[in-house]
Structures are given as structure tokens and as C-alpha cells.
C-alpha positions as CSV (number, residue, x, y, z in Angstrom):
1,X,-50.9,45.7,-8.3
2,X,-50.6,49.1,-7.0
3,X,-49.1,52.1,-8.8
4,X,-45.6,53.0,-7.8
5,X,-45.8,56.9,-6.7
6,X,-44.0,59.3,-9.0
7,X,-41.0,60.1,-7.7
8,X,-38.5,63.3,-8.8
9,X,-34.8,62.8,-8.8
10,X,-32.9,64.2,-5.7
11,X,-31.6,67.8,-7.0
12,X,-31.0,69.4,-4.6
13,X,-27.6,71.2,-4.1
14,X,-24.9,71.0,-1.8
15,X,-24.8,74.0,0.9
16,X,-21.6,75.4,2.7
17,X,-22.4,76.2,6.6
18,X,-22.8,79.4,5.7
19,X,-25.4,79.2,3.0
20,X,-27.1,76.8,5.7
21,X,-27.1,79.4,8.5
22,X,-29.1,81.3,5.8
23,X,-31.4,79.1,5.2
24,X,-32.5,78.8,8.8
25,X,-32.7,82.5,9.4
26,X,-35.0,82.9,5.8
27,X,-37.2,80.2,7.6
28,X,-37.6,82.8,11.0
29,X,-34.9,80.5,13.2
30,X,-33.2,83.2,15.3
31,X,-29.2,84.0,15.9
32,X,-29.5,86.5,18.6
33,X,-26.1,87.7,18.0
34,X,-23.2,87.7,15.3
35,X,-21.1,85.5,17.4
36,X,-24.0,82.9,17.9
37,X,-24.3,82.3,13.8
38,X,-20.6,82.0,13.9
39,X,-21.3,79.4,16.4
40,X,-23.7,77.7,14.5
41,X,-21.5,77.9,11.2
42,X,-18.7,76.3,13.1
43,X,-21.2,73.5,14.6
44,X,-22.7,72.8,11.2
45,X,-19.1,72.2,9.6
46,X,-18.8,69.2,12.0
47,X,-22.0,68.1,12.4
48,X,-24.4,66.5,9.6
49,X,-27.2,69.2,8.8
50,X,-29.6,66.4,8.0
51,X,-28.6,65.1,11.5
52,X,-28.7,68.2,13.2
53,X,-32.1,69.8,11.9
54,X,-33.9,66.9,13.5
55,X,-33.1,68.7,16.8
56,X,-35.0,71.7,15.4
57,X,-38.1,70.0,14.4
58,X,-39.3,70.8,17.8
59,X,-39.0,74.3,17.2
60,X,-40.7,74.4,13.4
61,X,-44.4,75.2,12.6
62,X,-44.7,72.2,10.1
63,X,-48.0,73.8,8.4
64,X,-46.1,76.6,7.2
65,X,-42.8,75.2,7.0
66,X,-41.5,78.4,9.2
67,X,-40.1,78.3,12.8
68,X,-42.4,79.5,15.4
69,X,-41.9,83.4,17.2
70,X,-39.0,83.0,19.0
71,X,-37.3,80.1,18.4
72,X,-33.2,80.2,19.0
73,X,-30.8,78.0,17.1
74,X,-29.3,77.6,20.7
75,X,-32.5,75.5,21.5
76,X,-31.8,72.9,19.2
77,X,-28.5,73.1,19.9
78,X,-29.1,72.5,23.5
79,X,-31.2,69.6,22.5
80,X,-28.3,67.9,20.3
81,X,-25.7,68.4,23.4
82,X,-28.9,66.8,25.7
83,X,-29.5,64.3,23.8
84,X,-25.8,63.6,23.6
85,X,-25.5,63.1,27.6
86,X,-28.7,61.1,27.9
87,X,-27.1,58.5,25.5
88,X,-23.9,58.7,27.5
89,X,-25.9,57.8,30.8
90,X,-28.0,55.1,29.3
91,X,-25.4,53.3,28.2
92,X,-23.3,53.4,31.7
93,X,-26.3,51.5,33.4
94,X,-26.9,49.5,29.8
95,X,-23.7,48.2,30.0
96,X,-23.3,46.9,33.7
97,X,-26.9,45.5,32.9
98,X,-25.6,43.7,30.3
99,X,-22.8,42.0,31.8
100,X,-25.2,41.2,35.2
101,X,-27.8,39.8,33.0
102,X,-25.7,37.6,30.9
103,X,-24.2,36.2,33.9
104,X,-27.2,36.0,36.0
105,X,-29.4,34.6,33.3
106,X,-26.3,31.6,32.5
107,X,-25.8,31.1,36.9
108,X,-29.6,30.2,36.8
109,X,-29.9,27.8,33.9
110,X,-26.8,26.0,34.4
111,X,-27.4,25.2,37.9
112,X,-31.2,23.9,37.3
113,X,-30.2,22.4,34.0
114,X,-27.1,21.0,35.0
115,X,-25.8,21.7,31.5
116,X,-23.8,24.8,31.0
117,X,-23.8,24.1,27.8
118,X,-27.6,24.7,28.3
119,X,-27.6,27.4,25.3
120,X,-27.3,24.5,22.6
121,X,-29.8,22.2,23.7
122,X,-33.0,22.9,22.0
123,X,-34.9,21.0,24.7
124,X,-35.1,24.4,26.3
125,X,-36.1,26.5,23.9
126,X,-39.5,27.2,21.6
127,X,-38.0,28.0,18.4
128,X,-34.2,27.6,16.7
129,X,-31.9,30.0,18.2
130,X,-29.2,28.3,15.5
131,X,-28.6,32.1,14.3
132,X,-27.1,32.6,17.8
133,X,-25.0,29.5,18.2
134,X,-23.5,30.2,14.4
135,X,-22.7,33.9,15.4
136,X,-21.2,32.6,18.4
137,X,-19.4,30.0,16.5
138,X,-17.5,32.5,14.1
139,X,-16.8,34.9,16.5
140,X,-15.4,31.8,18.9
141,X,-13.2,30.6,15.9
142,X,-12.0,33.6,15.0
143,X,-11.1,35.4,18.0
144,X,-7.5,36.1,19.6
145,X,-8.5,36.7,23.1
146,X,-7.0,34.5,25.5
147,X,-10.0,32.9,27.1
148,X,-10.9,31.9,23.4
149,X,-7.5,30.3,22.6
150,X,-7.5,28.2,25.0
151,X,-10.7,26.8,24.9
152,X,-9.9,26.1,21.6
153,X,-6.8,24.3,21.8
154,X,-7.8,22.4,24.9
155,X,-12.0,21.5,24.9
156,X,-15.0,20.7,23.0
157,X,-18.7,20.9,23.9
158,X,-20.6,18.0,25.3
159,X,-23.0,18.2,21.9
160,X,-22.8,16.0,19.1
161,X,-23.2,19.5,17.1
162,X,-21.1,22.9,17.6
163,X,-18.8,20.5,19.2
164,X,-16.3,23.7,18.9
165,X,-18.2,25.7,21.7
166,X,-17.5,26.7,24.5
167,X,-20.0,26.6,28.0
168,X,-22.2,29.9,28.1
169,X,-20.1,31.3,31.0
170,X,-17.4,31.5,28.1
171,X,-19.6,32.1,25.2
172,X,-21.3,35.3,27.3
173,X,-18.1,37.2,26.4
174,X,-18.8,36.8,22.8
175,X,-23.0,37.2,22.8
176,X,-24.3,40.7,22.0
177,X,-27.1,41.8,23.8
178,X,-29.6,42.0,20.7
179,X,-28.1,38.2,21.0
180,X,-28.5,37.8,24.6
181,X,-32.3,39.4,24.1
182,X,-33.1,36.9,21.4
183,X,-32.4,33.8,23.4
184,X,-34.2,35.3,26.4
185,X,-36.8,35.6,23.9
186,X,-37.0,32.5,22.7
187,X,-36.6,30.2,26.4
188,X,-39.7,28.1,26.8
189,X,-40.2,28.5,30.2
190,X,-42.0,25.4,30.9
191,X,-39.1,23.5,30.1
192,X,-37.5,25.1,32.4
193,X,-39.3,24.6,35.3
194,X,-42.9,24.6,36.8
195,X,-44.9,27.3,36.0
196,X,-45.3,28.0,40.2
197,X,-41.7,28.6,41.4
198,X,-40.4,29.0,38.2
199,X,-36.2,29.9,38.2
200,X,-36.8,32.3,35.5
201,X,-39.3,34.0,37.3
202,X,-37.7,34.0,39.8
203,X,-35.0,36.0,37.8
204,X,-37.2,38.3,36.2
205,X,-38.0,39.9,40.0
206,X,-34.2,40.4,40.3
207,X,-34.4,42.4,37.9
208,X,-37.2,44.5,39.1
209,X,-40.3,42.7,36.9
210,X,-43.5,41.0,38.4
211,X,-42.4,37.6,36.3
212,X,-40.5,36.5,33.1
213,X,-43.4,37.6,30.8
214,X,-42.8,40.9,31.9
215,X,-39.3,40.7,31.7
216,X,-39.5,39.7,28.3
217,X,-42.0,42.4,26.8
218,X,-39.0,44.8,28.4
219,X,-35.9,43.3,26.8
220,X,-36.9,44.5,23.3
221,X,-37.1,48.2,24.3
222,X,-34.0,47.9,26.1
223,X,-32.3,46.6,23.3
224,X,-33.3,48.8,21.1
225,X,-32.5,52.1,23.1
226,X,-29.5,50.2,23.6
227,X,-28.4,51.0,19.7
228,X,-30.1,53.7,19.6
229,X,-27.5,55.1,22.3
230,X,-24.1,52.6,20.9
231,X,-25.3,54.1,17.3
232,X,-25.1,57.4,18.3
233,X,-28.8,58.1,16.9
234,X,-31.4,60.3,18.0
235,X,-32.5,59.0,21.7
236,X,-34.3,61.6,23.8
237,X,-38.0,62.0,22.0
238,X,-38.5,59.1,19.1
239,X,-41.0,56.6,19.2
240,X,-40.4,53.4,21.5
241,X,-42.2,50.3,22.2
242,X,-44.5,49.8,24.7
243,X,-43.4,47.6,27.9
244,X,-45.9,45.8,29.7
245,X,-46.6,46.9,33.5
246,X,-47.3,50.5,33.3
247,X,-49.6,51.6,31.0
248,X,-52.4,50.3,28.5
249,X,-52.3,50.7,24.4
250,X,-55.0,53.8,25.7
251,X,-52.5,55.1,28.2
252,X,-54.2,54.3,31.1
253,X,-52.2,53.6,33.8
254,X,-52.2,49.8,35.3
255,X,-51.4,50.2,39.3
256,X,-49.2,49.4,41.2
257,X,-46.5,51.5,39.7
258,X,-47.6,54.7,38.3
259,X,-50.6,57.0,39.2
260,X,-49.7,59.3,36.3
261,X,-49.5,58.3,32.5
262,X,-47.1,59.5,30.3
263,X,-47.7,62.3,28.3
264,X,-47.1,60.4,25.4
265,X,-46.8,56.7,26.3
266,X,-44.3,55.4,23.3
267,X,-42.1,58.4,24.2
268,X,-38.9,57.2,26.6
269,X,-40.1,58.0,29.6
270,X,-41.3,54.2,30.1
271,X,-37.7,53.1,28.9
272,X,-36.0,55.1,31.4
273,X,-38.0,53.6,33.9
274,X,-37.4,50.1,32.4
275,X,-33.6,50.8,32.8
276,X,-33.7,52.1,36.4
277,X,-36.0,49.5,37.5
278,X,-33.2,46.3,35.8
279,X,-30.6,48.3,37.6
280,X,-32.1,49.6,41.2
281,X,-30.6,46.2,42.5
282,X,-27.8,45.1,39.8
283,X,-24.9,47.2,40.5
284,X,-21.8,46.6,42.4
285,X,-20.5,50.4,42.8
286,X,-23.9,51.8,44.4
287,X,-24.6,54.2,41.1
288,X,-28.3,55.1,41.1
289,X,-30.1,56.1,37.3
290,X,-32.6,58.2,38.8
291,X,-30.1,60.5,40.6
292,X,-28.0,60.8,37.5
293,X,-31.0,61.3,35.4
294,X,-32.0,64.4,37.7
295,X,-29.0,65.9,37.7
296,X,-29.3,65.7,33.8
297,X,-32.4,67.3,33.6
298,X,-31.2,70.2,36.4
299,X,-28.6,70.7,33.9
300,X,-30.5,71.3,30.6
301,X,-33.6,72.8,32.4
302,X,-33.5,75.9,30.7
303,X,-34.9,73.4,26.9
304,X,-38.4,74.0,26.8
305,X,-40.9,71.5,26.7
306,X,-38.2,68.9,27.1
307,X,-40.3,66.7,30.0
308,X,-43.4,66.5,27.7
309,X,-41.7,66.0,24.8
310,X,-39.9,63.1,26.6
311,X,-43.6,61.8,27.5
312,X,-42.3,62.4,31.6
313,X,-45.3,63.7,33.4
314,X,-44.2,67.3,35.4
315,X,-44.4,65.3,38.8
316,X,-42.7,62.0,38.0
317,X,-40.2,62.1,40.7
318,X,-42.7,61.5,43.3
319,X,-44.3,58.3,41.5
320,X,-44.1,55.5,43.8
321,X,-42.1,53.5,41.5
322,X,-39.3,55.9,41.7
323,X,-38.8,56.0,45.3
């Protein structure tokens, strides 16, 4: 059995903002002027310093623990109100992509199944997706919409189990997307259909993939930039999965897509692209993610490093799968 490590109690003490702004200044972080450590007292009384410091990291010199000449507590600053608006843009395309996948995905599978109840047959699926249903279930039961209500009062399933819900059209309102990814996930798409001409392949190029394998190596990141965004956590340079389609676990690029790799290929750059391919043809009100995403980055131009740190090669815009 291995040796648990030695650990020392947490002691250390609380600091006002004050006694923070301090501590960043003994470590070589600059304040340029009086009113910009008032600033960063003020921001530091409303914002978690554990939280915030991440957005410094950037800026630090981790072998000696010291920030490197020149760095501005305005640069992380920049990089927490940055990261702030990238979140808020990801999740207005996240969302419409929700609701169009969930719909798309149910429009599909009812009308080659039949059954749009098709989400509680296990015929079509590889593994149990019971966790779903029994989320679905409690939410179903316990919910005081209107469309819920009624259901209730009025219908029952055509299964001889979870006879209390309702088709997925109706159940879609009520299906997360970490929920809506996990029955993707788990679809056997030979049961669906032939594996030429298959309906959920078919799908998957509606939503800007080669095929549903694709797809499906794709949903996972979304997802999980999707919480990272909802959850207000740190978005713009953590480590992501890897979609297939782009790039190899070397980071060489696989044509037709990119001619340029990442700089960093778990960075977000591949998840932006992810996000702008799902939506290039899914919205109703003509928005476009690139064009928002450049006048983002017009906007915060003045971070440094922020395009590398991202893993967005300097010439990205003219990649062919971004025209």
C-alpha cells in the first residue's frame, strides 16, 4: 500500500484587500498608479482572490515564485473581464445549439422509429440510459409548467415501464444537455439504420461533422465548455479534450480543415471551432460565432499572448474551415 504524503494543516491567515494588494506588489506585480491599486483593492473586495490570481498565473515566473519585468495587475484584470465575455458568447450559440439539437436529434428518430417515445426503448441503444429516463421522470413528476401538467393529468407512455412519461418532443424541455450528450452517446447506430445512409449520419453533417462518430467525439467538449461557461469557471486557456477531425494526439494536422495546428492542441481553440462549425447552419436569426468571436478579440487586443495562450495560431482567420 502506498504511503499517504505528509500533509500540514492549512494555516494560513485571512487577508483584507489591502494586505492582498501588498502581497502582489512584494511578489514584483505592478500598480502603475495610486488609483489603479485602489482599483484593484475595490476588485479584490468582490471578487475571490483564489479566483482571481488564476488570471495572473500568466503573468508569474513560477521558478521563482515572482512576476516577470513588467507585468500590470491590469493584465490579469483584462484577462478576468475577457474571460468573462468569451463565456457570455459561448453560451448565446450553446444555447440555441441546444435547443436545435434536442429537437433535431428527437424529429429524426421519431420519424425512422416510428416511436416518439423512441428514448425508452432500449432496442436503440448500447448501454442503459435508465439514469436519464429516472432524471427525466422526477423532474416530469415534479414540475409545475403547464406542458407538464397536462401531460400528466391526461396521458401515459406506450411502455410497460416509465408509463408516467411523456414522448421526447415533451421530455426535451426537461433533458439537460450533459443529458441530451449522454443519450447521443450511448445510441447504437446500427439499430438505427444501415451503416450506408444512416439518419444519424445524416444528422451529424447538419451539424457541420463528416458522420456521427465525429459528432459524438465533439459532444463531450461541448458539454463540458458548456459548464465551464453556465458555472462561471475559468474558460479562455484550461485544458480541453481533444475532438476528432482536426488534429492528431501529436498535433499534426488531419486535412481537410486546417493547414495550421494549434499552438497548443487541448487549449480552446479546437472548441471554438467545434461551436462555430454545430452552429454555421443551426440558427434562425442569421448570428455568426466567428464574427462575434472577432470582434471579441479586436476588443481585448491590447492582453498579450492571449491567441497563443488560447492555442489560436496568429493566422486562423484565413483557415479554410473558417470561411
Amino acid at each position: 500500500m502506498a504511503k499517504k504524503p505528509n500533509k500540514k494543516v492549512y494555516d494560513k491567515p485571512y487577508k483584507q484587500p489591502r494586505a492582498l494588494v501588498q502581497h502582489l506588489k512584494n511578489k514584483g506585480l505592478n500598480f502603475t498608479t495610486p488609483e489603479n491599486e485602489a482599483q484593484a483593492e475595490d476588485v479584490l473586495s468582490k471578487v475571490n482572490y483564489y479566483r482571481f490570481k488564476s488570471y495572473l498565473l500568466p503573468y508569474l515566473d513560477l521558478d521563482s515564485d515572482r512576476f516577470k519585468p513588467g507585468s500590470e495587475f491590469a493584465y490579469g484584470l483584462a484577462l478576468y473581464d475577457f474571460d468573462s465575455e468569451l463565456r457570455t458568447l459561448c453560451n448565446k450559440f450553446l444555447l440555441k445549439l441546444e435547443v436545435k439539437l434536442r429537437s433535431q436529434l428527437d424529429q429524426m428518430l421519431t420519424a425512422h422509429t416510428k416511436n416518439p417515445f423512441w428514448y425508452l426503448s432500449n432496442d436503440y441503444f448500447s448501454r442503459s440510459v435508465d439514469y436519464v429516463r429516472s432524471k427525466i421522470e422526477k423532474d416530469m413528476k415534479r414540475s409545475h409548467d403547464e406542458f407538464a401538467m397536462h401531460y400528466r393529468s391526461k396521458y401515459r407512455s406506450n411502455t410497460s415501464y416509465y408509463q408516467d412519461l411523456p414522448p421526447f418532443w415533451i421530455a426535451a424541455e426537461l433533458t439537460t444537455f450533459g443529458m441530451l450528450t449522454d443519450l447521443c452517446m450511448n445510441l447504437n447506430k446500427e439499430k438505427i439504420g444501415p451503416q450506408r445512409d444512416n439518419p444519424l449520419d445524416k444528422l451529424a453533417v447538419q451539424f457541420g461533422a463528416t458522420n456521427w462518430k465525429e459528432l459524438r467525439s465533439w459532444l463531450p467538449l461541448v458539454k463540458e465548455i458548456r459548464n465551464c461557461c453556465s458555472h462561471s469557471s475559468r474558460t479562455w486557456n484550461r485544458n480541453y479534450r481533444l475532438p476528432s477531425g482536426f488534429v492528431d494526439h501529436d498535433n499534426k494536422v488531419i486535412p481537410p480543415r486546417l493547414t495550421m495546428p494549434p499552438t497548443m492542441k487541448n487549449k480552446i481553440y479546437l472548441g471554438l471551432l467545434v461551436i462555430y462549425l454545430m452552429t454555421k447552419h443551426n440558427l434562425i436569426n442569421g448570428s455568426c460565432f466567428k464574427q462575434d468571436f472577432q470582434q471579441l478579440l479586436i476588443k481585448f487586443n491590447h492582453i498579450p499572448d492571449l491567441l497563443h495562450r488560447m492555442g489560436i495560431p496568429s493566422e486562423w482567420e484565413q483557415e479554410p474551415v473558417w470561411q
